[in-house]
C-alpha positions in Angstrom: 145.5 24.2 207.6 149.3 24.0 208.7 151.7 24.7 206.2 153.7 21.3 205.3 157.2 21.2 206.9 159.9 22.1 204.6 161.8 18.8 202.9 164.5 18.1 205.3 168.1 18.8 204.4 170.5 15.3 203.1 173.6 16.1 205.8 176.9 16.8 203.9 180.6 16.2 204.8 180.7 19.5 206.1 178.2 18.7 208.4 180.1 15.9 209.6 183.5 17.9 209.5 181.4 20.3 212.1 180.0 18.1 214.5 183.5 16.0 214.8 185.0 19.2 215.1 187.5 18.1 211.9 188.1 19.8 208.6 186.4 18.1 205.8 189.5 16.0 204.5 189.9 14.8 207.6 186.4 12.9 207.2 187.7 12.3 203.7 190.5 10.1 205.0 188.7 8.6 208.0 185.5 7.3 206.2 187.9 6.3 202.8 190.5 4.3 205.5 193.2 6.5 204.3 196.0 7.3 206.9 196.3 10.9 208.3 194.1 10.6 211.1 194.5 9.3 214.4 192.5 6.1 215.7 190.2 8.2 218.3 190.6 10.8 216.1 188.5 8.1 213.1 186.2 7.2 215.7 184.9 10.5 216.1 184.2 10.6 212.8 182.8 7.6 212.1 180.5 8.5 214.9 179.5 11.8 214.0 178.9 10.3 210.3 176.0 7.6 211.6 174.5 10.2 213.9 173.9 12.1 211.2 173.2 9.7 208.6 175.4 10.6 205.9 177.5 8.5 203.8 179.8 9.2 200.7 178.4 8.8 197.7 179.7 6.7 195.3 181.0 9.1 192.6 182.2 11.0 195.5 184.1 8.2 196.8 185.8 7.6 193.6 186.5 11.3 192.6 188.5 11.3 195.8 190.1 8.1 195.4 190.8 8.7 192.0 188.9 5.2 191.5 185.9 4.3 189.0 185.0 1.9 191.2 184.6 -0.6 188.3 186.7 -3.4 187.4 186.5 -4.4 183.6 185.8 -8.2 182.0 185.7 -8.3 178.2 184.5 -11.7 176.5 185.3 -12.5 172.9 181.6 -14.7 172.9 178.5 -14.4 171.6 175.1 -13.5 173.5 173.9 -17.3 172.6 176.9 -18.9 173.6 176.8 -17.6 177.2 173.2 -18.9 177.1 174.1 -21.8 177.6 177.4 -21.5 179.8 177.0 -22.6 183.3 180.5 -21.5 183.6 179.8 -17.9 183.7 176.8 -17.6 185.2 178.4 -19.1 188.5 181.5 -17.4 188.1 179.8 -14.3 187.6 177.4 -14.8 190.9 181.1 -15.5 193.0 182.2 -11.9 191.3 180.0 -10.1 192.0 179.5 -10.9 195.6 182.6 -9.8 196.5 182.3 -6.5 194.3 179.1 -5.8 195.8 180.6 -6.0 199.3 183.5 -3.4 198.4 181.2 -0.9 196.5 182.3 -2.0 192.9 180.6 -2.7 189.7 181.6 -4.9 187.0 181.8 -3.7 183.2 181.2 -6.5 181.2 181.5 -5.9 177.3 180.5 -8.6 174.4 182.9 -8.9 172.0 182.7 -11.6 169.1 185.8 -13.5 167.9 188.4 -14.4 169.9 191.1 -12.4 171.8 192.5 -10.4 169.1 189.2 -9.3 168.1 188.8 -8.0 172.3 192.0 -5.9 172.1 190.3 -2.9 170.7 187.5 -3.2 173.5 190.5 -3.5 176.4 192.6 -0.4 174.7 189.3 1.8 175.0 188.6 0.9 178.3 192.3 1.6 179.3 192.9 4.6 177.3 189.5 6.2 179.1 190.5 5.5 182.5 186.8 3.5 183.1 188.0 0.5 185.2 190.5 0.2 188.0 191.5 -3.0 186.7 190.6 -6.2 184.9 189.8 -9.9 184.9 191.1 -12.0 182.0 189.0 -15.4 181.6 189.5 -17.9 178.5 192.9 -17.6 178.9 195.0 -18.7 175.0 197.9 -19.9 174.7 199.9 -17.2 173.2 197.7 -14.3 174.6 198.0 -11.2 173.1 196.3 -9.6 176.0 199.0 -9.7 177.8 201.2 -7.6 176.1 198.9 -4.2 175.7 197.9 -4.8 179.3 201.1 -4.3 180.9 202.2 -1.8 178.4 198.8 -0.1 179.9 200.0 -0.6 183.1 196.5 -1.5 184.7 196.2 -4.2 187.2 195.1 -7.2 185.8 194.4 -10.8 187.5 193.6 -13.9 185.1 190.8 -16.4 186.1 192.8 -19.4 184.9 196.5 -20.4 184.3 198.8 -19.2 181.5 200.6 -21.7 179.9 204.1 -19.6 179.4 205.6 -16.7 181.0 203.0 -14.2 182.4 203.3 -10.4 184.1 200.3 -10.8 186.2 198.8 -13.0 189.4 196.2 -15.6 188.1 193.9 -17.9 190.1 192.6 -21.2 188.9 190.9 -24.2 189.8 191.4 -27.9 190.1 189.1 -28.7 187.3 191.8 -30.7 185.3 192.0 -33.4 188.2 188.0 -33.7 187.0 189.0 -35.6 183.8 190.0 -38.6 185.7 186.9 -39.2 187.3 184.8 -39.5 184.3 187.5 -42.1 182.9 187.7 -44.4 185.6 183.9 -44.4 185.6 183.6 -45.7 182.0 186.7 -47.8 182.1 185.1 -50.0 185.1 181.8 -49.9 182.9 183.6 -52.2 180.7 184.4 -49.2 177.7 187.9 -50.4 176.4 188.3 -47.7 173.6 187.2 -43.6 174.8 186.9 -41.1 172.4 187.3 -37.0 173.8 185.3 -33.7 172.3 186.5 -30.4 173.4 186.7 -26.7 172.7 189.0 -24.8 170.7 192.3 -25.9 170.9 194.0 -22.8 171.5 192.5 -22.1 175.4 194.6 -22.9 178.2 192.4 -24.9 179.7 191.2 -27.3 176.8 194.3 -28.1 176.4 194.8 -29.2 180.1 191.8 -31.0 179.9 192.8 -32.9 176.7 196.2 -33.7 178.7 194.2 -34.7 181.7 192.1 -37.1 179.8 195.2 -39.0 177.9 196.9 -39.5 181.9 193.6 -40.5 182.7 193.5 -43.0 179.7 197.1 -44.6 180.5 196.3 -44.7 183.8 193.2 -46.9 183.3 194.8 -49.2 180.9 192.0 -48.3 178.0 192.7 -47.2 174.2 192.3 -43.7 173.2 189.8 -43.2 170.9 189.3 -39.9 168.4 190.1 -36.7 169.9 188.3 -33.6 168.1 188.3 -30.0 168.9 185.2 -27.2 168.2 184.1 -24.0 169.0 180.7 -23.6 170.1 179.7 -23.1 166.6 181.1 -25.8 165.0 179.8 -28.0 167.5 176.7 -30.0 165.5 179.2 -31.1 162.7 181.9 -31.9 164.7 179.9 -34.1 167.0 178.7 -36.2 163.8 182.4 -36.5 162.6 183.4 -37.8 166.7 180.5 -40.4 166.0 181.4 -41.3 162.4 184.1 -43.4 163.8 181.4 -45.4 166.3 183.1 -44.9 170.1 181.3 -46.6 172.9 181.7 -43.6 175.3 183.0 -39.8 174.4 184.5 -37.8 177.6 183.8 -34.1 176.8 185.0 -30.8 178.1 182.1 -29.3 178.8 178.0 -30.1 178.9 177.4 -27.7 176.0 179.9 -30.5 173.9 178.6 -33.7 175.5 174.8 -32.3 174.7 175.8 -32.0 171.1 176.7 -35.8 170.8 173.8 -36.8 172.7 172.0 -34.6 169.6 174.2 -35.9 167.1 173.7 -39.7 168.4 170.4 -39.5 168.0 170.0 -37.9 164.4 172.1 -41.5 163.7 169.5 -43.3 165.7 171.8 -43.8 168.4 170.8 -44.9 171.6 172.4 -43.4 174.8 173.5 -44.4 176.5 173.2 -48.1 175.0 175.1 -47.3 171.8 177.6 -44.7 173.0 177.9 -43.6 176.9 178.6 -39.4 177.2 180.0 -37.3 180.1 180.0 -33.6 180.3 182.0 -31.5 181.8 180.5 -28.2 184.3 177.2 -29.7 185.6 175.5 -27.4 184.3 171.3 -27.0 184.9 171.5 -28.9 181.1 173.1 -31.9 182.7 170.1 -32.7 185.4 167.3 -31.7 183.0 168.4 -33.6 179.6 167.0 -37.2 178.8 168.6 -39.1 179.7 170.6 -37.1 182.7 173.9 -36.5 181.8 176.7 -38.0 183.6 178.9 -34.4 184.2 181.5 -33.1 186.5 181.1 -30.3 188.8 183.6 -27.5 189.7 182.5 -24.7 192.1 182.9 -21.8 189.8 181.3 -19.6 192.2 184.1 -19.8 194.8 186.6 -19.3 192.1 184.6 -16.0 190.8 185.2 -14.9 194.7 188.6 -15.7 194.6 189.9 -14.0 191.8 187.5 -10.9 192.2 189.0 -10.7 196.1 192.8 -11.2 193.8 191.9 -8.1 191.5 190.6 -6.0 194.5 194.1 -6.4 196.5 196.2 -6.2 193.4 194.6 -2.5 193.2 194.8 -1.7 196.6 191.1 -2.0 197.6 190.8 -4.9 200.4 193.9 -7.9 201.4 194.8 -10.7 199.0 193.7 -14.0 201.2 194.7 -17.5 200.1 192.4 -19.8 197.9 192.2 -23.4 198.4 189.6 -24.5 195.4 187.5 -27.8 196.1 188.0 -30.6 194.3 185.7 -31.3 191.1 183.2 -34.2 191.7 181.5 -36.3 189.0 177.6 -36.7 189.3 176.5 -39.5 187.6 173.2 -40.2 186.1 172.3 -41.9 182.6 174.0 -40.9 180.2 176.7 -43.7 180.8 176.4 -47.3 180.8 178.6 -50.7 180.1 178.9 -50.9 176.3 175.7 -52.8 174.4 
């Protein structure tokens, strides 16, 4: 019986170095699109590496870029809040398709509170040297990020706007222009007085949103009704408190608030949307699966994910910054708004 042939050799960057007829840096530089090697020079290289089927390993790759490879994203939320979040979950999905594509990982870490309660998580992660950089999302309005990060000296890029004076880039959207929409919609459905539920008070952009909404108001010529502000868990008796006051129709900031009035309406024996119309914000899965279908509007969080991930990349020297030109938010409306009974 013949005797099995021995495993085959993986190739190695000496290998490569040989056959291109190169010392090993040089493959270093031309495979890692560092300068130091002439253009025919890289071709070789390149060549010889595919011939021979060897690539840089990761670790390797970062050990002589003196990368991790990793970019970091720290949220002060709880597991079952981002259940629920359709903002993430797209956002994440635009993220990571562009890290994928430049061989880097993202290092999410859970932190519960808000942004104070992160700065511990974002000093570790700094002090260690595990990320290259990081993304900043649910931006406050006096964020204390901000200060350790640029005494860190990381690169950082913030998925969202600050509202004062800021050290790094930041890429948004142009989900406040959504608040109109929603509105106009209930103003020419007859609603003369419209009430609006948000998130905390202190995020960027619940605030825009709330600002949004009263320009929205004016500029329909309709009353504005109560205004009330809750974190995710706070949101069952705020929702009753938003009701106790008996609106016609309650613009929210998100589908996770606009649900909770639906829930709340009905524990009154409300009807919706006969006895008070609801819009969400997000368009979340929620919105087209609740009863009835919730009227919502929809921002394309996964182009923004790409957008500030491609930001965060250039910022640390991995790839070209490129411009972003978000689309505009679009209202999708299904039952849960109708003229007033």
């Amino acid at each position: 019986m013949p005797s099995p042939d021995p495993p085959r050799r993986r190739p190695t960057i000496a290998d490569v170095a040989r056959r291109a007829g190169v010392s090993a840096a040089a493959v270093s530089f031309a495979v890692n699109d560092r300068p130091g090697v002439s253009p025919d020079t890289r071709e070789r290289i390149l060549t010889a590496a595919r011939e021979l089927g060897w690539r840089p390993s990761a670790s390797a790759r970062a050990l002589t870029e003196a990368r991790t490879r990793a970019v970091g994203l720290v949220l002060a939320r709880n597991v079952e809040q981002l259940e629920l979040d359709a903002f993430f979950v797209r956002f994440f999905a635009g993220v990571e398709r562009v890290l994928t594509a430049a061989d880097y990982a993202l290092l999410l870490q859970l932190v519960p509170g808000g942004a104070d309660a992160a700065l511990p998580a974002y000093e570790r992660l700094a002090a260690a040297g595990r990320v290259d950089g990081f993304l900043l999302t649910d931006i406050e309005l006096d964020d204390p990020r901000f200060a350790l990060l640029e005494a860190a000296g990381v690169p950082v890029v913030l998925a969202g706007r600050p509202a004062g004076a800021c050290p790094f880039e930041w890429v948004e959207t142009r989900h406040e222009e959504g608040l109109h929409a929603p509105v106009e919609h209930l103003a020419a459905l007859g609603h003369e007085r419209i009430a609006f539920f948000g998130g905390r008070a202190d995020l960027e952009h619940v605030r825009v949103r709330t600002e949004r909404w009263r320009e929205a108001i004016a500029a329909a010529g309709v009353e504005e009704g109560l205004v009330v502000h809750a974190d995710d868990d706070e949101l069952a008796a705020a929702a009753d408190v938003l009701l106790s006051v008996a609106p016609t129709a309650v613009v929210c900031a998100s589908d996770v608030h606009a649900l909770a009035v639906v829930v709340a309406a009905r524990a009154r024996g409300l009807d919706v949307p006969r006895d008070v119309s609801v819009t969400g914000f997000d368009d979340s899965p929620l919105a087209a699966l609740a009863a009835p279908g919730l009227t919502s509007v929809r921002v394309d969080y996964g182009e923004f994910g790409e957008a500030v991930a491609a930001a965060l990349l250039a910022t640390i020297g991995v790839g070209e910054a490129r411009a972003f030109a978000p689309s505009a938010p679009e209202l999708v409306v299904r039952g849960s708004t109708a003229p007033p009974g």
